[in-house]
C-alpha positions in Angstrom: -74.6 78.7 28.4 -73.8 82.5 28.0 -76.3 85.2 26.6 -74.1 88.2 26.1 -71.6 86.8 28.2 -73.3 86.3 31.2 -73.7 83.0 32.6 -77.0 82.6 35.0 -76.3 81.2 38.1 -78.9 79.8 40.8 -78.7 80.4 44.2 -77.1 77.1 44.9 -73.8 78.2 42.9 -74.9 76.1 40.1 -75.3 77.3 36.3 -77.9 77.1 34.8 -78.5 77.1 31.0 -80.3 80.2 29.7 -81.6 77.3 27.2 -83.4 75.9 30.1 -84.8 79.0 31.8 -86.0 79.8 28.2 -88.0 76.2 27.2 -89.7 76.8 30.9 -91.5 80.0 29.9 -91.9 78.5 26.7 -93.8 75.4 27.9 -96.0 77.7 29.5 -97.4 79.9 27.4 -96.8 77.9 23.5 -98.2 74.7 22.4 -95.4 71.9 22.2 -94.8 71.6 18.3 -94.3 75.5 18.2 -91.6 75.4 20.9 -90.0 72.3 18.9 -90.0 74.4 16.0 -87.9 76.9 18.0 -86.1 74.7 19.4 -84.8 73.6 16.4 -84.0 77.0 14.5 -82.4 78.1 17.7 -79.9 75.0 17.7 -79.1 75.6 13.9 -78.0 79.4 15.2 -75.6 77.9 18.0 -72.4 76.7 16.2 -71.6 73.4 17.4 -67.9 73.9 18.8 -69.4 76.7 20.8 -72.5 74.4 22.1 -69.9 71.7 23.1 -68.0 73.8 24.9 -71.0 75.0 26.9 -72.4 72.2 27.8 -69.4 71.1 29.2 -68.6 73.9 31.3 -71.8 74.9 32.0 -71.3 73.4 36.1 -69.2 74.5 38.5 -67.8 72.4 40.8 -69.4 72.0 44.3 -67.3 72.8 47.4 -67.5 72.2 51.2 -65.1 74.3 52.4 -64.8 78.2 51.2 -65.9 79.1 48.5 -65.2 78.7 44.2 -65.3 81.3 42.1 -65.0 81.5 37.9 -63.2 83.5 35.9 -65.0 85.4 33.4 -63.1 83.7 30.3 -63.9 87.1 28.3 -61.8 88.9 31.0 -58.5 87.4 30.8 -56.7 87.6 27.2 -55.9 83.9 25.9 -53.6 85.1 22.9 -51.3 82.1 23.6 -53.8 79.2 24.5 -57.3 77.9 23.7 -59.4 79.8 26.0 -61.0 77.3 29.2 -62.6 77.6 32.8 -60.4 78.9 35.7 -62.1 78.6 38.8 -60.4 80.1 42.2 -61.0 79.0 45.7 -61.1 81.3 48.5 -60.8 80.4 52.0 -63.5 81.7 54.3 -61.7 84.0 56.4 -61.1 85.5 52.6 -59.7 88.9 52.5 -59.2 89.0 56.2 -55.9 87.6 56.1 -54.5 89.1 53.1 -52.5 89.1 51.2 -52.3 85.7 50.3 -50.0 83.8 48.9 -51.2 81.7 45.2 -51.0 78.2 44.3 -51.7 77.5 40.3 -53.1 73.4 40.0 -53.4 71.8 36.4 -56.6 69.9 36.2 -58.6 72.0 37.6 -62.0 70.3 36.8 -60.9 67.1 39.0 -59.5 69.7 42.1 -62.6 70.0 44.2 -65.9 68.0 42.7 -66.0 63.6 42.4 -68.8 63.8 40.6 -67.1 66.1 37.5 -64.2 64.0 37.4 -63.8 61.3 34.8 -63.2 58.5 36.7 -65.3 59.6 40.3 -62.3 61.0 42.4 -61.2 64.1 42.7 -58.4 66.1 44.9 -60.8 67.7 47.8 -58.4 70.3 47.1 -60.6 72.4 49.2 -60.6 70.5 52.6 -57.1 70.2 52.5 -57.0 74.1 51.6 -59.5 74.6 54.6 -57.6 73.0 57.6 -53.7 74.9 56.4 -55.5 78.1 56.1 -56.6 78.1 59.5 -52.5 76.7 60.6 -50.5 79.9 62.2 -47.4 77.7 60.5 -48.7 78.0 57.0 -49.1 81.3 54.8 -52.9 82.3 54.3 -53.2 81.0 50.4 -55.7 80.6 47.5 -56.1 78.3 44.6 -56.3 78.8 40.9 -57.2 75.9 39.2 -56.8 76.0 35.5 -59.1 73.5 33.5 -56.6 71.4 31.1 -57.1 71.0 27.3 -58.5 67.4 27.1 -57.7 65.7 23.8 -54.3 68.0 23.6 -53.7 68.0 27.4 -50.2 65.9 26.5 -49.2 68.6 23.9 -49.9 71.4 26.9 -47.6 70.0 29.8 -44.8 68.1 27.6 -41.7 70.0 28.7 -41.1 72.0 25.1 -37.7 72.6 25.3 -36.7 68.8 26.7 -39.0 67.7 24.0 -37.4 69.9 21.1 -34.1 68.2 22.0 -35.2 64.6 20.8 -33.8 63.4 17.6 -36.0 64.2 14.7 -37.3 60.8 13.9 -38.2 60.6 17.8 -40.2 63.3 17.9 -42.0 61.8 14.7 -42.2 58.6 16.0 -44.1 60.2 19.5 -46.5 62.0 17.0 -47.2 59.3 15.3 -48.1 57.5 18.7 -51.7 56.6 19.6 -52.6 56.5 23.1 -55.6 54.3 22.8 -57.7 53.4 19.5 -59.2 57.2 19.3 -56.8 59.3 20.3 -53.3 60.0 19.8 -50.4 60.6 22.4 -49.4 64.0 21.2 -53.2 65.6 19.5 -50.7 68.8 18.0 -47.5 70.3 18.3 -46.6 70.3 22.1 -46.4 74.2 22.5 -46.5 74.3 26.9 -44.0 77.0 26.2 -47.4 78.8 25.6 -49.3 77.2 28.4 -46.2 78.1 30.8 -45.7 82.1 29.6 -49.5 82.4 29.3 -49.7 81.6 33.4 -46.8 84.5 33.7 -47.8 87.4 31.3 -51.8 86.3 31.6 -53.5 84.6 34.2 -51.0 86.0 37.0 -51.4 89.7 36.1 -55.4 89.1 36.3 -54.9 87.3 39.5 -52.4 89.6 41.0 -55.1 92.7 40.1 -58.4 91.1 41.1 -57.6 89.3 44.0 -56.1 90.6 47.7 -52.6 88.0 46.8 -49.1 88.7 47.1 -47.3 88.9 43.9 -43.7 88.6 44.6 -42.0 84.8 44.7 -41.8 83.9 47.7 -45.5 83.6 47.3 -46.4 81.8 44.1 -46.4 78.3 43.2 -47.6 76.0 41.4 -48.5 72.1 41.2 -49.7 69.5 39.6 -49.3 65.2 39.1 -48.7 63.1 36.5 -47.9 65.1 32.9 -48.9 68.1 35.5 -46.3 67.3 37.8 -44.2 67.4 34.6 -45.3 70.9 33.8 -45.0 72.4 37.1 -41.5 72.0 37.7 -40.9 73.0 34.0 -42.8 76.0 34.3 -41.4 76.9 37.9 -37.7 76.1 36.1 -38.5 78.1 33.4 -39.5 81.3 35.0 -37.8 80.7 38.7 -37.9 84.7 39.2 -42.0 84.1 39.1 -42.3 80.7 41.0 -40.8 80.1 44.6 -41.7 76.8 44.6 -43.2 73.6 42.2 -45.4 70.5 43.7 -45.3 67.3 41.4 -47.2 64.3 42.6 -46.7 61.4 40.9 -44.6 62.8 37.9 -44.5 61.2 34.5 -41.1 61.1 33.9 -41.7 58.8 31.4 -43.0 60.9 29.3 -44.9 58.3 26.3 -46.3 54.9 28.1 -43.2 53.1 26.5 -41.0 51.4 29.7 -38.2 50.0 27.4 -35.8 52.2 25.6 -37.6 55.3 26.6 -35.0 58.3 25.3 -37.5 60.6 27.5 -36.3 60.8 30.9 -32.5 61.2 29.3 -33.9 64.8 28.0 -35.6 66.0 31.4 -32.6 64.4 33.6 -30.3 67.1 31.2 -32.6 69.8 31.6 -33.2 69.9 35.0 -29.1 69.4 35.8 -28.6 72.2 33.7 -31.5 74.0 35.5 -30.9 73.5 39.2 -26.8 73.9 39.0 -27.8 77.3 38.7 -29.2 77.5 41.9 -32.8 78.6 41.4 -33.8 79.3 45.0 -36.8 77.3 44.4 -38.3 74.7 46.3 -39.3 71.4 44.2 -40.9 68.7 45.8 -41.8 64.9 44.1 -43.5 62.0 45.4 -44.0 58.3 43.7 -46.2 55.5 44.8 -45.4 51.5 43.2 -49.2 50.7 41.8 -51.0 51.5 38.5 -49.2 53.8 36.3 -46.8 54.9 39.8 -45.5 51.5 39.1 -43.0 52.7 36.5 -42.1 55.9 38.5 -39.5 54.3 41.5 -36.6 53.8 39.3 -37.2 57.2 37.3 -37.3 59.5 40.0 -34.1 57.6 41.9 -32.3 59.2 39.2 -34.1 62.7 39.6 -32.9 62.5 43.3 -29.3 61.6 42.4 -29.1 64.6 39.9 -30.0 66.9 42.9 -27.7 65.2 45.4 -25.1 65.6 43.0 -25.8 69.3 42.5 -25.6 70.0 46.3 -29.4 71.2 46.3 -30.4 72.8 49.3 -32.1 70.1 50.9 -34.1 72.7 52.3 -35.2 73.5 48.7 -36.1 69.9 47.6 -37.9 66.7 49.4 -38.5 63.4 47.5 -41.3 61.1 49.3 -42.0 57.3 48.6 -45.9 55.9 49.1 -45.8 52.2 49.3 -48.8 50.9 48.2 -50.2 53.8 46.2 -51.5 54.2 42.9 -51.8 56.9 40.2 -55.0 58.5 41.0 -56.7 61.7 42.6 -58.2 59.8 46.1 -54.5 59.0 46.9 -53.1 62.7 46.0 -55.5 63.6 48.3 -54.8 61.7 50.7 -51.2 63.3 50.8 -52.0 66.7 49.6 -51.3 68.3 53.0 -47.2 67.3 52.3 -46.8 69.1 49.3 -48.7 72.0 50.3 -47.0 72.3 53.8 -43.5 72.5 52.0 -44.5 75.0 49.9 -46.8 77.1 52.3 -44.9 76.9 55.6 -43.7 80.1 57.3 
């Protein structure tokens, strides 16, 4: 929890809540029904939005390798998206190497720490980080993972403009979706136009001043999987003068969770031919495994691949990997992490 905007951290890297700090002093000098009586005029003074919000980003994740860092949220200007945590990871030869190159990750609460993640896995985004850092083949790099937007994370890495160019009852008909009992597919308007130009005009700027990085193309990029393997090579697409290079592990090309006729990957397959007969100069790599969700990926992205084969891609530019056997979840984009970051990150 914040008190004037300044979260209290232990010496552990862990935050703690002011709350806390405050109920121990209390319990030590005031008799237990007064401190419930403060307790409970203090909670009607903390709106509840805001109390939600910190209490769920009141931890930051643990790491084993370098270090993590947050971003004071009150430092960066979120005019274009709902304001979130952004934590960066540092190598530890960090700034001896600099500058370094930057790699933006969706997601960012399930990068580093299993035991934040919703379902107990989690990218070990900073062991993978660890061992290329200390490669003389691979650029010195760090990591800035942006936290996603929950309920409206679908809205936030939809490609806008392949979206926008759906038939009007289509895009009704996907609003109008529910992706389990509680939630729907699409919680508001999908606006990642926003989410993309806030990385560009926003977070980069901040990143680019308060960290020793490079800032020129050749060393940014950014990834992501599933609906943020989507985003990332929309984003790097949209603004290829920004981004020399996009990682998507098992990308949702379809979209919705409907198999049968799905107009979705019609609209990105048109997009991205428009997008890479221009010749971007920027490196896109995609991977696919057969289980879970991955299961509906194979055919989808054997007609991603033909687009670029037809375009005469620089096959130096793209690479397209198949992992029999794998399934649609952070343990086994870990597992492969080092592939997408190597293409990206070589020398």
């Amino acid at each position: 929890m914040r008190f004037d905007g300044i979260k209290v951290t232990d010496n552990n890297n862990t935050q703690i809540s002011a709350v806390d700090r405050m109920l121990t002093m209390l319990v030590k000098i005031l008799p237990l029904t007064v401190i419930l009586t403060l307790l409970s005029i203090l909670l009607l003074m903390i709106p509840t939005q805001f109390a939600a919000e910190e209490i769920t980003n009141t931890l930051l994740p643990h790491v084993s390798q370098g270090t993590l860092q947050r971003l004071d949220e009150t430092a960066i200007d979120f005019a274009l998206i709902k304001s979130r945590p952004i934590d960066v990871w540092l190598p530890e030869d960090y700034p001896a190497n600099a500058p370094y190159a930057v790699v933006y990750m969706h997601d960012g609460k399930v990068l580093y720490d299993a035991t934040q993640s919703w379902n107990g896995t989690a990218w070990e985004v900073d062991e993978t980080a660890a061992v290329l850092n200390k490669s003389e083949d691979i650029k010195p790099f760090i990591v800035v993972g942006i936290h996603n937007a929950e309920q409206s994370r679908h809205s936030e890495y939809f490609p806008q403009k392949p979206f926008e160019s759906l038939t009007a009852d289509t895009q009704t008909s996907l609003y109008q979706t529910q992706r389990n009992e509680t939630e729907k597919l699409l919680a508001q308007a999908v606006y990642s136009d926003k989410y993309a130009e806030f990385i560009v005009t926003e977070l980069k700027p901040y990143i680019d001043t308060h960290f020793k990085v490079a800032t020129d193309k050749q060393n940014t990029f950014i990834m992501g999987s599933s609906m943020g393997g989507l985003i990332s090579w929309y984003t790097a697409l949209e603004y290829p003068q920004v981004f020399g290079g996009a990682a998507c592990l098992s990308t949702h090309w379809p979209g919705s969770f409907a198999q049968d006729n799905n107009p979705i990957p019609q609209v990105f397959n048109q997009y991205l031919a428009k997008q890479i007969a221009t010749k971007p100069q920027v490196k896109l790599y995609f991977d696919y495994g057969d289980q879970t969700l991955d299961a509906m990926y194979p055919p989808l992205q054997a007609d991603v691949d033909k687009l670029f084969e037809a375009a005469e891609y620089d096959k130096a530019l793209w690479q397209s990997h198949f992992f029999k056997g794998k399934a649609h979840n952070e343990s086994d984009w870990a597992e492969r992490l080092s592939i997408p970051m190597t293409f990206l990150l070589s020398k």
